[in-house]
C-alpha positions as CSV (number, residue, x, y, z in Angstrom):
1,X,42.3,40.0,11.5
2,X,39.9,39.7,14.6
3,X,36.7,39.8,12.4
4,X,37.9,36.7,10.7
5,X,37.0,34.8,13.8
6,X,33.6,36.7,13.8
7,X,33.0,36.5,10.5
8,X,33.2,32.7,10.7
9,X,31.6,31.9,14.2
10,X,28.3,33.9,12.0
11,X,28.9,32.5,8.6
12,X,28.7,29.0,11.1
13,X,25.5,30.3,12.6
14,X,23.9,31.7,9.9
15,X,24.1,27.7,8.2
16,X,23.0,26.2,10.9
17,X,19.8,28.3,11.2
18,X,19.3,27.9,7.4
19,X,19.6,24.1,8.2
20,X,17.6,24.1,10.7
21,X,14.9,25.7,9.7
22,X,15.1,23.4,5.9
23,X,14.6,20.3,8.5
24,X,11.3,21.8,9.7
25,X,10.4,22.5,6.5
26,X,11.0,19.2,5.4
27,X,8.8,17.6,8.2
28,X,6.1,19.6,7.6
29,X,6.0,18.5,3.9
30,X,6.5,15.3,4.7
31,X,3.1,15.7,7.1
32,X,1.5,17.4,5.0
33,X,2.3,14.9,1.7
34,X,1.0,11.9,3.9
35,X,-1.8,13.1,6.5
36,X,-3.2,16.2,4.1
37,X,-3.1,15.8,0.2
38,X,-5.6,12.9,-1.1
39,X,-3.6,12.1,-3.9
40,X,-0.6,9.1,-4.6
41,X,2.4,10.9,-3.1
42,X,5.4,8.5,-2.2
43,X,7.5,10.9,0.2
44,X,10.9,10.2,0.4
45,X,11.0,10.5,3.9
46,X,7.9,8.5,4.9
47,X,9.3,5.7,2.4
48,X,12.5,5.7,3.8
49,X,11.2,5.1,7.1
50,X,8.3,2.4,6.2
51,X,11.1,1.0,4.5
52,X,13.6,1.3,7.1
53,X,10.7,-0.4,9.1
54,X,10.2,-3.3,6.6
55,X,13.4,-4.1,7.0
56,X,13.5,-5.4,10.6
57,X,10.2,-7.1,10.1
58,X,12.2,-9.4,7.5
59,X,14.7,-9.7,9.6
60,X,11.8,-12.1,11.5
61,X,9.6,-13.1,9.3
62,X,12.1,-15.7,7.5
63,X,12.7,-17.3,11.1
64,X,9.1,-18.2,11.0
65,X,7.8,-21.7,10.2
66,X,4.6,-21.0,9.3
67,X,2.0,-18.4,8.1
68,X,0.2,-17.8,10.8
69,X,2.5,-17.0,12.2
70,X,3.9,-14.5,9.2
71,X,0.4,-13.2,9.1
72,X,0.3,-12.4,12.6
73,X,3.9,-10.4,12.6
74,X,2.9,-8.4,9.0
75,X,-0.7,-7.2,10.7
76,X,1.0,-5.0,12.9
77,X,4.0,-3.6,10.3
78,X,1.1,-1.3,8.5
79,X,-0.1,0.8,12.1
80,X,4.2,0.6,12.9
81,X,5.2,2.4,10.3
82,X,2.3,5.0,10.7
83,X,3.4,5.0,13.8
84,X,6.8,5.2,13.4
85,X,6.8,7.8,11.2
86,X,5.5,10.5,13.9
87,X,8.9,10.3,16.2
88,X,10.7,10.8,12.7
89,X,8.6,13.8,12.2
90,X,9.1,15.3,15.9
91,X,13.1,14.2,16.2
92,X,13.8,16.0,12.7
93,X,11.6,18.9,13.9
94,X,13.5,18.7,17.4
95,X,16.5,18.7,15.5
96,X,15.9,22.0,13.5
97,X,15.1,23.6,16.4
98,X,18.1,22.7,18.2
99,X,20.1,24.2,15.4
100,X,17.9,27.6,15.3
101,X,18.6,28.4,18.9
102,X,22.3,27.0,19.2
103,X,22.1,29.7,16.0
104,X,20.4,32.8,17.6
105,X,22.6,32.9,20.8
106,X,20.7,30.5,23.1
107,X,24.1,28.9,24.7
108,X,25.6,25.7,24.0
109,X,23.9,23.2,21.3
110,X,23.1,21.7,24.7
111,X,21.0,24.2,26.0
112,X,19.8,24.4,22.8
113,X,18.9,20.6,22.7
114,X,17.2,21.1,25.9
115,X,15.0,24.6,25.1
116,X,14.1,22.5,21.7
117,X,12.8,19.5,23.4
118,X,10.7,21.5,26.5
119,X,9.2,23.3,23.7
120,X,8.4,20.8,21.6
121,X,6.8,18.9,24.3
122,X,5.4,21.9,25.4
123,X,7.4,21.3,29.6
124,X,8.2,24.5,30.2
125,X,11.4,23.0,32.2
126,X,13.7,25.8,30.6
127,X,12.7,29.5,29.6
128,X,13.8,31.4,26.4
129,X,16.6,33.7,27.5
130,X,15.9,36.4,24.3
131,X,12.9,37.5,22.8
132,X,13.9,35.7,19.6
133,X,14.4,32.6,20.9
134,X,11.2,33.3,22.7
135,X,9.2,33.2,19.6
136,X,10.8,30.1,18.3
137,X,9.9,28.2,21.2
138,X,6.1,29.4,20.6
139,X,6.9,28.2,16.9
140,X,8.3,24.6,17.9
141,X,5.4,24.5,20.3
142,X,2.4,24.8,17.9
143,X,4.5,22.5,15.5
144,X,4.6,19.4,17.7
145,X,0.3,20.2,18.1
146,X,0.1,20.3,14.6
147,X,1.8,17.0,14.2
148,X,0.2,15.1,16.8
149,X,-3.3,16.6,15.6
150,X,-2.5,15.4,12.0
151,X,-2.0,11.7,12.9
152,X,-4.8,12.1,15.4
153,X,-7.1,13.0,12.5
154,X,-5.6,11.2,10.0
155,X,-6.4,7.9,12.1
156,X,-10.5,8.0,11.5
157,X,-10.1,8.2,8.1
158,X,-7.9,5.0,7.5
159,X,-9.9,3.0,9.5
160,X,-13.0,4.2,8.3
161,X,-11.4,3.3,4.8
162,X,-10.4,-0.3,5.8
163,X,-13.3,-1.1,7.1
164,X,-15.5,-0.1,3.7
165,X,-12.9,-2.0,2.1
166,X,-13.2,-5.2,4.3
167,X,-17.2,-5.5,4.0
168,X,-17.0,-6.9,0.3
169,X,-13.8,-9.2,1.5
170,X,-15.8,-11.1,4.2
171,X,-18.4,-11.3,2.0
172,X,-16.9,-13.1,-0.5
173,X,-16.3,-15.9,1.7
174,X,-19.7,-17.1,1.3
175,X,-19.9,-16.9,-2.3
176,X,-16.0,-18.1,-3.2
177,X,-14.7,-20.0,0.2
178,X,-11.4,-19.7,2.3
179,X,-9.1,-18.5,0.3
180,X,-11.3,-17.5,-2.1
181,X,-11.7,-19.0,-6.0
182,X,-13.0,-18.1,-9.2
183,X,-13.9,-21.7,-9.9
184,X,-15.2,-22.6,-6.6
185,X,-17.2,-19.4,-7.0
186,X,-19.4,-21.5,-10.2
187,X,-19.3,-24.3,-8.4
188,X,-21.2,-23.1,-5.3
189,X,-23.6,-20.6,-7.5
190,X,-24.7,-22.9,-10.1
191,X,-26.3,-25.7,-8.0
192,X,-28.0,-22.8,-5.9
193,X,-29.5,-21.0,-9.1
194,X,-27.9,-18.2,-8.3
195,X,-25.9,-17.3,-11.3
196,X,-28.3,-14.2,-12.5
197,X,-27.5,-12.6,-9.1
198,X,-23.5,-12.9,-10.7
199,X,-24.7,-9.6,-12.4
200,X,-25.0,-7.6,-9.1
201,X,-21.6,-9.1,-7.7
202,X,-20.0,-7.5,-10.3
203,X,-21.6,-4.2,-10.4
204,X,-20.7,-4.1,-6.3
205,X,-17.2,-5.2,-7.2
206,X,-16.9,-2.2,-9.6
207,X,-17.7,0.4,-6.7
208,X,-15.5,-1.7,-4.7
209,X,-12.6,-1.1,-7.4
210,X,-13.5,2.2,-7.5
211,X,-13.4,3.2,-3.8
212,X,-10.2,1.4,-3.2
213,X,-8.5,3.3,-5.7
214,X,-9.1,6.1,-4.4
215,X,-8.2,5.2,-0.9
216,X,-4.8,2.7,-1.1
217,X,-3.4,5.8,-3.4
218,X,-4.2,8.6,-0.8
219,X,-3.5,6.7,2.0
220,X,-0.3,4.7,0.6
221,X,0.0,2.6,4.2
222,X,-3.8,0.8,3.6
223,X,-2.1,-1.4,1.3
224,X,-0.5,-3.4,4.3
225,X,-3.6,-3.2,6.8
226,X,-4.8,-6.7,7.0
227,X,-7.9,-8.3,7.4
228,X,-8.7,-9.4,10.9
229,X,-9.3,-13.2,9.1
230,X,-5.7,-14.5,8.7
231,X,-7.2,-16.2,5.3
232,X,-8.7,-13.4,3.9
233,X,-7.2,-10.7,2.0
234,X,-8.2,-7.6,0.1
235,X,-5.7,-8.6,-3.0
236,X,-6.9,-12.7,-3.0
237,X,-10.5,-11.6,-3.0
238,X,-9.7,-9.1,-5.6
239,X,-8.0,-11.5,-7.6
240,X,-10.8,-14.1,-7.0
241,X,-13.7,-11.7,-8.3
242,X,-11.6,-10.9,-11.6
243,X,-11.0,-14.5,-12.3
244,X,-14.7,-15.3,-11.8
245,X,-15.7,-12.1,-14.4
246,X,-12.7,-13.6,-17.2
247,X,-13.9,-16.8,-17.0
248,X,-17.9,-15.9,-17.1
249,X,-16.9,-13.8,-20.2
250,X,-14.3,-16.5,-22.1
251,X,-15.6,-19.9,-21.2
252,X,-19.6,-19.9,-19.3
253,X,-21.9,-20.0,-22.1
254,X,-24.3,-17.4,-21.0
255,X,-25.2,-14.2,-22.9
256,X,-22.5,-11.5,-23.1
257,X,-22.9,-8.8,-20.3
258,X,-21.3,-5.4,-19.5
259,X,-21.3,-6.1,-15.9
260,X,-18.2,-8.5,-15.5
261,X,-16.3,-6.5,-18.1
262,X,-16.9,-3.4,-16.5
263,X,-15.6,-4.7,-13.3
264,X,-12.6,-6.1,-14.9
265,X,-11.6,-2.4,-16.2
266,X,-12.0,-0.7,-13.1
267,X,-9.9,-3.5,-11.3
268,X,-7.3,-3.8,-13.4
269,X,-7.4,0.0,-13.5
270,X,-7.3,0.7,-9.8
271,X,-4.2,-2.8,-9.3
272,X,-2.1,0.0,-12.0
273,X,-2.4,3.0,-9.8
274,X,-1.7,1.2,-6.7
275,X,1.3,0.0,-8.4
276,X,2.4,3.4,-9.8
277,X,2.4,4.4,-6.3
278,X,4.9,1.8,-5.3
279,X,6.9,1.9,-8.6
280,X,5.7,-1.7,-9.0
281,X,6.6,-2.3,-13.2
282,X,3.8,-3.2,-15.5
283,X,3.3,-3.8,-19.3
284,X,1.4,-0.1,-20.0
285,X,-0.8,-2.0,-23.2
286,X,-0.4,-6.0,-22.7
287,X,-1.7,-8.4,-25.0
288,X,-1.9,-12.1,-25.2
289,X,0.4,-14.3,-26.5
290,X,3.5,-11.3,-26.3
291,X,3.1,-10.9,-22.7
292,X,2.5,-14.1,-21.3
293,X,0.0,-14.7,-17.9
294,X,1.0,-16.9,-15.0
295,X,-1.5,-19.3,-15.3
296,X,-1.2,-22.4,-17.8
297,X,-3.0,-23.8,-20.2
298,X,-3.4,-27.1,-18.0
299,X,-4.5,-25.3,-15.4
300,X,-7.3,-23.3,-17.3
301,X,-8.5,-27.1,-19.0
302,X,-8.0,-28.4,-15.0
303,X,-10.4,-25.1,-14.3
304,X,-12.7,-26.4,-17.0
305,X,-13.3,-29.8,-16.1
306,X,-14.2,-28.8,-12.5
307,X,-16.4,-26.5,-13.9
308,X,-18.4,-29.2,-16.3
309,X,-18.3,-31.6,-13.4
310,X,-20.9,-29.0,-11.7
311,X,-23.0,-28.8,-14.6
312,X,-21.8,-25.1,-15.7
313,X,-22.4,-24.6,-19.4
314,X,-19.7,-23.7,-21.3
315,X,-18.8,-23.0,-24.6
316,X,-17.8,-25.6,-27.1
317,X,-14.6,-23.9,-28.4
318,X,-11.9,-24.2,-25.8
319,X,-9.3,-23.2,-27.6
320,X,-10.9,-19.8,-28.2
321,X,-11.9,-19.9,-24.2
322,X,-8.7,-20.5,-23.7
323,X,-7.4,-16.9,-26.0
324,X,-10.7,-14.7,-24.6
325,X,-9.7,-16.2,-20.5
326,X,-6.2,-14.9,-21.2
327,X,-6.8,-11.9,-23.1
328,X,-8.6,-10.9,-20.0
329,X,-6.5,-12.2,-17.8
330,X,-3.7,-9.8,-19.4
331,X,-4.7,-6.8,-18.1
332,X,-4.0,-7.4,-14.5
333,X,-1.9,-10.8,-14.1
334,X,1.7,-8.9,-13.6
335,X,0.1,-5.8,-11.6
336,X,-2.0,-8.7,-9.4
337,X,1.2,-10.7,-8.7
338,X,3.5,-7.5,-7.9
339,X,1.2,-6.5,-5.5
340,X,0.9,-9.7,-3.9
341,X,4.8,-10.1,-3.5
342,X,4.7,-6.5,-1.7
343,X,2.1,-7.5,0.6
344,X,2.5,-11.2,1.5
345,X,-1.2,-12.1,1.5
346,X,-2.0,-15.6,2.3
347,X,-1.9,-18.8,-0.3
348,X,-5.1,-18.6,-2.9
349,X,-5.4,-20.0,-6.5
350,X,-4.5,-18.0,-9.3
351,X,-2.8,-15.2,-7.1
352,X,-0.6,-15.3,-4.7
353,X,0.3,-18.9,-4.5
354,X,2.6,-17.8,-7.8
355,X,3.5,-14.4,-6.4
356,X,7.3,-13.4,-7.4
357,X,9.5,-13.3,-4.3
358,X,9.7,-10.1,-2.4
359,X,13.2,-8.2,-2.9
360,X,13.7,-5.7,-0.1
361,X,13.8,-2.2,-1.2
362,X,17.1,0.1,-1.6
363,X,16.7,2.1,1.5
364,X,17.9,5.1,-0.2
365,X,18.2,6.0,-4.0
366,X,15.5,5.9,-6.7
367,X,11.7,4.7,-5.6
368,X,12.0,1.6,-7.9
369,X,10.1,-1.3,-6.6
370,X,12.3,-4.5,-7.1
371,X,9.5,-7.2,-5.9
372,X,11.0,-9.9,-8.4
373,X,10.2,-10.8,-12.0
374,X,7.0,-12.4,-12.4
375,X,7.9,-16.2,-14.0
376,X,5.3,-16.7,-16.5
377,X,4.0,-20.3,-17.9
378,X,2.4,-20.6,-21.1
379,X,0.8,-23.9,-22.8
């Protein structure tokens, strides 16, 4: 009967290293799945605690009056939660180390506590009593470097990425005004003459597509950076510039190019991924009338009129304009607006002044992104 007691007090030990050690395991893929891999990976940890995050800044955001204010508050939550994340990653790896000690014969889960944490910081303010424990510490040492060298590396590259993505934004300001507007857009380029140079907008705004898929998938957090402007925003100017490409291709009657529709594939492709990576719901194959877009028919004829005012050619068929505008349109109106409701951007036409509400996210459970159903209008 006494090696029941034994037998126990090691079964106890022999789960808590095993639990330990899982928890470093799991901050290390959790590292790894946000700092390392280039690829769309929504870790549960790392969502958990942006959302977790998110959650606070609501908290204050809805006793805000006004947007600047809004704006101001949301510029910080994307560098927060990258920072945030970090003491996640060291108290779950201080955690598992706690356990591994208390588990090899270290002392109390005190002592252990307190070996975990000199290690981890590297203070040398309590020695390893066993050789075991000895290499642990050397372990839980090197981990807490690795950590801190991930984020300090992993910093360069997300700024580096904003600010690529930013160049095209302020821009646009000259072309499309504060916020930004397909319409307004004409209505400034017409009078210059400038409507040939249209062609190169679009061919920069297809790299531009391009590069920020590849970036707001691999590093997931870019999504919420925000533009140093309080009025401008990557998802309004992307909005802005597909607008312009529909309408140049449905309504202005100018030759047929590939440019604008080229652009509009690779933004409506890149909007998708972004929202696959934030479970954001989309129609896979949408067509016009059977899914509806979220602007109306008044306000493409209100669009149109402006348009003539300014001396734009346009085609005598507005009905068809009308079909071509929202068969374009299509393709990116739900993915736009759910992106929009994530982020918060500021008012513009056409996008985010029609965003569905934002619906905060289940802190646990599935990754299903709940921003709202989008309420379409139709003529």
């Amino acid at each position: 009967m006494r090696g029941v007691p034994t037998l126990i007090a090691l079964s106890l030990k022999l789960l808590a290293f095993s639990l330990g050690a899982a928890c470093v395991a799991l901050a290390f893929r959790s590292a790894v799945r946000v700092f390392v891999i280039p690829r769309g990976l929504l870790d549960p940890l790392a969502a958990f605690t942006f959302r977790f995050l998110r959650r606070w800044f609501d908290l204050i955001i809805q006793r805000l009056p006004t947007y600047e204010q809004r704006d101001q508050l949301m510029s910080a939550y994307g560098p927060w939660s990258l920072l945030a994340f970090v003491p996640v990653l060291v108290t779950l790896v201080a955690f598992g180390f706690t356990l591994m000690f208390w588990a090899v014969g270290v002392g109390s889960l005190y002592d252990a506590f307190v070996l975990s944490g000199s290690s981890l910081m590297t203070l040398g303010v309590k020695a390893p009593p066993t050789p075991l424990s000895t290499i642990l510490a050397y372990f839980e040492a090197g981990s807490g470097l690795v950590i801190i060298a991930l984020l300090i590396a992993y910093l360069p590259t997300i700024y580096n990425a904003f600010s690529q993505r930013e160049t095209l934004v302020r821009l646009l300001e000259t072309r499309a005004g504060t916020p930004p507007s397909a319409v307004y857009m004409y209505e400034l380029a017409f009078p210059l003459g400038r409507m040939d140079h249209l062609q190169e907008l679009w061919a920069d705004w297809e790299v531009w597509f391009a590069q920020t898929d590849e970036t707001h998938t691999s590093l997931a957090m870019l999504s919420f950076f925000r533009s140093s402007q309080p009025h401008h925003h990557w998802l309004t100017a992307a909005g802005a510039v597909l607008d312009g490409a529909a309408l140049y291709l449905s309504t202005l009657d100018y030759p047929r190019a590939a440019n604008p529709a080229l652009c509009i594939r690779a933004g409506y492709l890149a909007l998708r991924h972004i929202c696959d990576l934030y479970r954001i719901p989309y129609p896979e194959d949408p067509h016009f009338p059977a899914d509806p877009i979220s602007i109306t028919r008044a306000e493409f004829d209100e669009a149109c009129a402006r348009l003539a005012t300014a001396g734009v050619p346009l085609k005598a068929d507005r009905d068809q304009a009308w079909l071509d505008f929202a068969g374009w349109r299509v393709n990116y109106d739900r993915t736009l607006l759910g992106l929009c409701a994530l982020t918060m951007p500021p008012p513009a036409p056409w996008s985010s002044d029609r965003m569905p509400p934002y619906r905060p996210l289940p802190l646990l459970g599935k990754l299903t992104q709940r921003v709202g159903a989008v309420e379409h209008a139709t003529s």
